[in-house]
C-alpha positions as a printed Julia matrix, in Angstrom:
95×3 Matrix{Float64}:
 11.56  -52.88    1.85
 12.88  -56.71    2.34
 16.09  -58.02    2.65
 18.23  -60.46    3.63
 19.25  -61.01    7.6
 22.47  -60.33    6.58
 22.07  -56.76    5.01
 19.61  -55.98    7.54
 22.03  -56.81   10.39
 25.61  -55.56    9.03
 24.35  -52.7     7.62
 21.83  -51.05   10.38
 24.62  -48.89   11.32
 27.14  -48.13    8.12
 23.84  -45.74    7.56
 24.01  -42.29    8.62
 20.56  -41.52   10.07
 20.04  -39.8    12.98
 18.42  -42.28   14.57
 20.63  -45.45   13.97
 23.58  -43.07   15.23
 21.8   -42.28   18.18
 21.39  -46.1    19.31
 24.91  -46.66   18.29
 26.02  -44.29   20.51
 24.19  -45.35   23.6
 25.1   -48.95   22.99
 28.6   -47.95   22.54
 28.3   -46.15   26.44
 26.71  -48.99   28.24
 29.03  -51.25   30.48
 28.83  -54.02   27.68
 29.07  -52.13   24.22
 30.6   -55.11   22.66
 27.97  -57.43   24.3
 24.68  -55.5    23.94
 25.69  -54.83   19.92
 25.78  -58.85   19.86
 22.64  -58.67   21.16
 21.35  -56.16   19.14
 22.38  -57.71   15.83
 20.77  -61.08   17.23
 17.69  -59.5    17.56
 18.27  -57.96   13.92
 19.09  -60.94   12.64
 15.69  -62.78   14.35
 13.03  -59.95   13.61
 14.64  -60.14    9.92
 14.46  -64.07    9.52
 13.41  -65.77    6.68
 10.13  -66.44    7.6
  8.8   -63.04    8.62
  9.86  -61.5     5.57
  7.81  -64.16    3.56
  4.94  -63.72    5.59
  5.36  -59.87    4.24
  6.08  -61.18    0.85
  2.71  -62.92    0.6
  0.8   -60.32    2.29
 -0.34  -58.99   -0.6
  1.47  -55.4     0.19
  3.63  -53.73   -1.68
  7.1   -54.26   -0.86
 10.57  -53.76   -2.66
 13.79  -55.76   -2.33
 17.08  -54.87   -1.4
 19.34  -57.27   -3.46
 22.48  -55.73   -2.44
 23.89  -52.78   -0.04
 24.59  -51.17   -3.52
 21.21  -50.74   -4.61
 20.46  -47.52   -6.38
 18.08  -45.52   -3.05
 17.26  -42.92   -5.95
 15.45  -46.08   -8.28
 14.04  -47.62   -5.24
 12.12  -44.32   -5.17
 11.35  -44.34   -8.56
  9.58  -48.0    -8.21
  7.66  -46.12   -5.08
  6.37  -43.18   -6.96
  5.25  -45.15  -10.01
  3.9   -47.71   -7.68
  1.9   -45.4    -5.78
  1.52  -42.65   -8.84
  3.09  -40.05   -7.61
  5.89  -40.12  -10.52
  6.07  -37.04  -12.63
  5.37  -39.06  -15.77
  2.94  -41.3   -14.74
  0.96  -37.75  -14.24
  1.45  -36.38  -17.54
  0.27  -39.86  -19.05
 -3.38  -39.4   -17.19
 -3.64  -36.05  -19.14
């Protein structure tokens, strides 16, 4: 999934898994929490840059697009399954 830097970077941690908590909480107990988050969203923001995600874009791969932090997670997996055919109803339509 592709989005923009922004998403990507102010909304790595408002998520709630277990992993993103877990860095948030040893950032938070370093010497420099404030600092090394800076840092951390910098590095967000550069792996997330414009240009990488169009080099994904035009890969050729399948890819989705997060337009907004609202985006339905339930219809992303929808696109996935049909994509892929795993979908319930794509099945019954090969039978």
């Amino acid at each position: 999934m592709v989005t923009t830097p922004e998403i990507s970077t102010n909304e790595w941690f408002n998520r709630m898994d277990k992993e993103k908590q877990f860095l948030l909480d040893v950032i938070k107990k370093t010497d420099k929490p404030e600092e090394n988050l800076k840092k951390f969203k910098e590095t967000l923001t550069y792996a997330n840059r414009q240009e990488v995600v169009e080099r994904f874009t035009k890969s050729g791969f399948f890819y989705l697009v997060r337009e907004t932090v609202e985006d339905d997670i339930l219809e992303k997996f929808k696109q996935v399954e049909e994509h892929f055919g795993l979908s319930n109803k794509q099945k019954k339509n090969e039978n």
